[in-house]
TORBA-500364 format. One line per 3 residues: number of its first residue (from 1); for each residue x, y, z of C-alpha. Coordinates in steps of 0.25 Angstrom, whole numbers. Each point is the difference from the previous one (the first is absolute). Layout:
REM TORBA-500364
NUM) X/Y/Z | ...
END
This chain:
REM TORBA-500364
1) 116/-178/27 | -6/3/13 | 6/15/1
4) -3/2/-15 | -14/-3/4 | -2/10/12
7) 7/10/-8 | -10/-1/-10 | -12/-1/9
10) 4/14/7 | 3/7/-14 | -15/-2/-1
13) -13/8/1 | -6/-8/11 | 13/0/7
16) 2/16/-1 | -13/3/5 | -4/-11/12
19) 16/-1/4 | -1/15/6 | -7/5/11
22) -15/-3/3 | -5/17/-3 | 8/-1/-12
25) -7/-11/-9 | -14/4/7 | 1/15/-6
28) 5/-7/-13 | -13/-9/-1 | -7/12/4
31) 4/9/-12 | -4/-14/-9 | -14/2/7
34) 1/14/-5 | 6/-2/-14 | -13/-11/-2
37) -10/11/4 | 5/10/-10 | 2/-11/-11
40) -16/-2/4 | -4/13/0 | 8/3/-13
43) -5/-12/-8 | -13/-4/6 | -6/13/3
46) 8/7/-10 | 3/11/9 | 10/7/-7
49) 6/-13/-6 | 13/8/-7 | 6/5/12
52) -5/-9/11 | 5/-12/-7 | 14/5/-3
55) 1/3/14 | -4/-12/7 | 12/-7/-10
58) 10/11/6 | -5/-5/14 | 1/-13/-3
61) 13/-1/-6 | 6/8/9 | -3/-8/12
64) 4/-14/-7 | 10/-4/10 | 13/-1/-5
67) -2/8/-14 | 4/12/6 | -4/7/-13
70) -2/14/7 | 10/7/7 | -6/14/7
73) 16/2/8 | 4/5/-13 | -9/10/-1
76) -2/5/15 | 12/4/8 | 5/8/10
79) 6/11/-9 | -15/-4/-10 | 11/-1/-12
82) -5/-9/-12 | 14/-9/-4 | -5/-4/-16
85) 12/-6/-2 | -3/-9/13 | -14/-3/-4
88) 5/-6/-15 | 11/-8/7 | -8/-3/11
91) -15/0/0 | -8/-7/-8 | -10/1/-11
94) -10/7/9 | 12/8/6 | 1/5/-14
97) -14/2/-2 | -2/8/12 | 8/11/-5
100) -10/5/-9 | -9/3/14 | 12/5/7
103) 3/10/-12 | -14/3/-2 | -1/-6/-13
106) -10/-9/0 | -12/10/6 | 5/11/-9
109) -3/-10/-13 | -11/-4/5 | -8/14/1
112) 3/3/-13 | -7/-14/-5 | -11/7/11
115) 0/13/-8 | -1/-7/-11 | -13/-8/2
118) -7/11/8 | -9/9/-8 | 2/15/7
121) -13/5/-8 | -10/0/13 | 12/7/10
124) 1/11/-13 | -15/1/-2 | -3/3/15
127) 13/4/7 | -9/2/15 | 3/-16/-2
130) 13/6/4 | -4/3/15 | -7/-13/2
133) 13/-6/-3 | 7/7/10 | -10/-2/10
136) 3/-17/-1 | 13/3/5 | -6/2/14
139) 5/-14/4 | 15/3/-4 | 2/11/9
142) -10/-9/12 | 10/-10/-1 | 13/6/0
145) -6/7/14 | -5/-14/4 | 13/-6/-2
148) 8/11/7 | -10/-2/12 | 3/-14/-2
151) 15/1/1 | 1/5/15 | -3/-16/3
154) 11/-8/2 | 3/-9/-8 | -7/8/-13
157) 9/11/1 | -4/5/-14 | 9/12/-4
160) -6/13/-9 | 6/-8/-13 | -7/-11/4
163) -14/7/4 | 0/5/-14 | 2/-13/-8
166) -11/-7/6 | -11/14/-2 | 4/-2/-15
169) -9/-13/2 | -13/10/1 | 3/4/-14
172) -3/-13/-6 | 11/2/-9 | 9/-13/-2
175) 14/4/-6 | -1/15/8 | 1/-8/12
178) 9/-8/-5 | 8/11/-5 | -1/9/14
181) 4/-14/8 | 12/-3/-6 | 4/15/2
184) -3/2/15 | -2/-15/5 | 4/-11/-9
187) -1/-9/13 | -14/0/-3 | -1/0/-13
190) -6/-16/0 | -11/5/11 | -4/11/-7
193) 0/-4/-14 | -9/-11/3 | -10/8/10
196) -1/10/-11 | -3/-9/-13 | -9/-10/11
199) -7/14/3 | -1/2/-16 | -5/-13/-4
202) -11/1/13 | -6/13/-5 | -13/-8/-4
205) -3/-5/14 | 7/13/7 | -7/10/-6
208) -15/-1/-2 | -4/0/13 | 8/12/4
211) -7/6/-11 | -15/-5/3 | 2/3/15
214) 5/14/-4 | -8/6/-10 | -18/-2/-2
217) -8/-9/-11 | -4/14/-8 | 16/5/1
220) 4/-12/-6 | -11/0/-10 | 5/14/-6
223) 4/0/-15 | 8/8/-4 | 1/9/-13
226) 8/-7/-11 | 15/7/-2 | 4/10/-10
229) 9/-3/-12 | 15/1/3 | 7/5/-12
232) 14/-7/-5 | 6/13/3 | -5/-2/16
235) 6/-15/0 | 13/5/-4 | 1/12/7
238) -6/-6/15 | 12/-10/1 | 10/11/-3
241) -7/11/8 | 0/-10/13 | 13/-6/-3
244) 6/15/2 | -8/4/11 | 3/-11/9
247) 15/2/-2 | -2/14/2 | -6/-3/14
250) 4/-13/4 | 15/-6/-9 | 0/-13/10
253) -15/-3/-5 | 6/3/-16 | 5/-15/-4
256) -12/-7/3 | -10/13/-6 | 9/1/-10
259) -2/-15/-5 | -13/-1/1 | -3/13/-9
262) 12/-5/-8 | -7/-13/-1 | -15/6/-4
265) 8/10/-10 | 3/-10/-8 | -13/-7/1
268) -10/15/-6 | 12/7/-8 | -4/-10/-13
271) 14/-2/-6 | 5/-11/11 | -11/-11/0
274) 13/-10/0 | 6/5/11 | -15/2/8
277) -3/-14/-3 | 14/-6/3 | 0/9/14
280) -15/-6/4 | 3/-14/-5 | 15/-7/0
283) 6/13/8 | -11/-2/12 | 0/-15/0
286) 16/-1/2 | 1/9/8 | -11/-6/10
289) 8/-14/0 | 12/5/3 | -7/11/11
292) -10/-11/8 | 12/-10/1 | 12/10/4
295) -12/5/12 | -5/-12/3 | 13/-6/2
298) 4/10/10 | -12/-5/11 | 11/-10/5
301) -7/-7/13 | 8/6/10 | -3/15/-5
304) -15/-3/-5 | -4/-7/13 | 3/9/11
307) -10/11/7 | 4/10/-7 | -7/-5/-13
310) -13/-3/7 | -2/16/3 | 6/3/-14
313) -13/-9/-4 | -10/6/9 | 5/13/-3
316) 1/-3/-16 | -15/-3/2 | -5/13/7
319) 8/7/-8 | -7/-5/-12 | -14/0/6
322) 2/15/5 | 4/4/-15 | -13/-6/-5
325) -8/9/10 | 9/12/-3 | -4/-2/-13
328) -15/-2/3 | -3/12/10 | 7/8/-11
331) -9/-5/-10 | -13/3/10 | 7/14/1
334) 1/3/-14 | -15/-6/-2 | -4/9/9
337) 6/13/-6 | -4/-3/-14 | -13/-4/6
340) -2/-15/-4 | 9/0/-13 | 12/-7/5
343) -3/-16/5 | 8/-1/12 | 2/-16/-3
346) 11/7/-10 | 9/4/11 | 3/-14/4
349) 7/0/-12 | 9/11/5 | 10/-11/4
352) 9/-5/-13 | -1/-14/-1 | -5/3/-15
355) -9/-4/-7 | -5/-11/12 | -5/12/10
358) -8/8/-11 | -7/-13/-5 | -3/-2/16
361) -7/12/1 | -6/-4/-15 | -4/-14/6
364) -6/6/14 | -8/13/-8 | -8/-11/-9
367) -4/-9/11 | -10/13/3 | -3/4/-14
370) 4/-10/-12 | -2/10/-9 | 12/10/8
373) 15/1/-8 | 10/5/9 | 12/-7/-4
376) 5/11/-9 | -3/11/11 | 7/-9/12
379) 14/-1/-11 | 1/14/3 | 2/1/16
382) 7/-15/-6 | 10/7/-6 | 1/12/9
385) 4/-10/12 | 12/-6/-9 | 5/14/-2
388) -3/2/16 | 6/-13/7 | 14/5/-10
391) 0/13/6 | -4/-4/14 | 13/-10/-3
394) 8/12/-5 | -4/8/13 | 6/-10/10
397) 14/-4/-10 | 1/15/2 | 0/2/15
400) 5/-14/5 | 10/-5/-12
END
């Protein structure tokens, strides 16, 4: 009875976790402490609540001692081979899920539920939107260089592959540094995933000081003339005309474009509302379950709570905060050279996180002038950065995968 007991007792949770050594269960209650702060932030302050909160349960359920529910040795090894047949004998139900990010499934879907909810009229109407888009990238490039500097320290030792995955943070754009991660450095996929959708949900607090400190009382009071009419021939071509261009350029940058334009296709052609609605409603949804859990559950305690995922937040951070002013001083430049018909607060908006950066630069324009509407001009640069953050993704699969 007595055996049967203390074999009992060690096949248990609190066994598992305070009967290894002292480091161990510390970083385990650690990552709990982390798992309760996203949980807060995603349902008390309902900063981005349909991703945080998935998250924080793929954190938590892959740190409950003794579930062993993730397994990231299947799908990182020395000759970086992917044994499917392994992970259904082996894994478990989040091994399984995790394919979809390891195949690039899940990002891919969700850009066409993104396509499909993202009104491209204000890029159409007022294409220089296009430059204030790119000029939000600034922070991807800035932190790549950063994380190259960075490398030369030991114990960082972060690779080109690496540098790249954490600039993709500076494009505030969820499943394309999701997508790029699990290409060049799925070991960091659970840092980086969560420095980029924290990032997101922060924009609120981030951005409008950059964008007060940056730009003067009279700039951000500017109105700006109301946009043309887009035809239904120009919604239907813009997707196609993009679609094609970038795979002309750029054909590592086509799945994740071609998605998204796939997804707003189906959204202004008229003849598929079914599909439109069923891409921006059940197809999102599902897919962001199965995304924010299969992420989450790879920032296991001993690869989340290490140095290297301190510089990966510092860097993720001032990557996003440099984009935001790329994105303003082009908006000041543009202001300038069309002599005070552009607001600069739009630029801010150059980073993708749609539609929450353009209602920031909406939010911080009214506080001047109740009476100013920028939301509709901000979803232009909005959309461009989406485009933007997938090309920026595109250039590094290209030169480092």
């Amino acid at each position: 009875m007595l055996e049967s007991m203390l074999t009992l007792w060690e096949s248990t949770g609190i066994a598992k976790l305070f009967g290894g050594p002292v480091d161990v269960w510390v970083k385990t209650l650690l990552m709990y402490v982390i798992v309760g702060v996203l949980v807060y932030l995603a349902i008390k302050k309902q900063f981005e609540p349909l991703l945080l909160l998935p998250i924080a349960i793929g954190m938590f359920l892959t740190n409950l001692p003794g579930a062993e529910l993730f397994h990231m040795d299947l799908f990182i090894n020395e000759k970086n081979e992917i044994l499917i047949q392994k992970v259904f004998e082996e894994g478990g139900l989040i091994d399984i899920l995790y394919l979809g990010v390891k195949f690039g499934v899940y990002p891919s879907l969700i850009f066409i539920g993104i396509g499909a909810m993202t009104d491209f009229s204000p890029l159409i109407s007022n294409p220089k939107s296009i430059f204030l888009g790119g000029a939000a990238q600034l922070g991807v490039f800035a932190a790549f260089a950063g994380a190259l500097l960075l490398g030369a320290i030991p114990g960082i030792d972060f690779n080109e592959m690496e540098a790249a995955a954490i600039g993709i943070i500076g494009g505030a754009d969820g499943p394309t540094a999701i997508n790029t991660t699990k290409e060049l450095a799925p070991q960091l996929l659970g840092a980086i995933a969560i420095a980029a959708y924290s990032y997101m949900a922060l924009i609120p607090l981030i951005q409008p000081p950059f964008m007060k400190l940056l730009t003067t009382k009279e700039e951000r009071k500017i109105k700006m003339e109301a946009l043309g009419t887009v035809s239904k021939l120009e919604k239907v071509l813009f997707p196609l005309i993009v679609l094609f261009i970038v795979a002309i350029i750029l054909p590592e940058a086509t799945q994740l474009v071609g998605c998204l334009m796939f997804g707003n296709l189906l959204n202004v052609c008229g003849v598929t509302d079914r599909l439109s609605q069923t891409a921006q409603n059940g197809l999102i949804n599902v897919v962001t379950i199965f995304l924010g859990i299969s992420v989450g559950a790879t920032a296991t305690a001993e690869s989340f709570l290490d140095l290297k995922t301190i510089f990966i937040i510092v860097l993720g951070l001032t990557a996003f905060v440099l984009s935001t002013i790329g994105g303003l001083l082009g908006g000041k430049l543009m202001c300038k050279l069309t002599k005070g018909k552009i607001n600069p607060l739009i630029g801010s908006a150059g980073v993708s996180a749609v539609p929450m950066a353009a209602r920031v630069a909406q939010k911080v324009g009214q506080k001047e002038d109740p009476s100013n509407f920028l939301l509709m001009h901000a979803m232009g640069p909005n959309v461009a950065g989406v485009i933007g953050s997938a090309i920026c993704a595109g250039v590094f699969l290209a030169l480092f995968n």
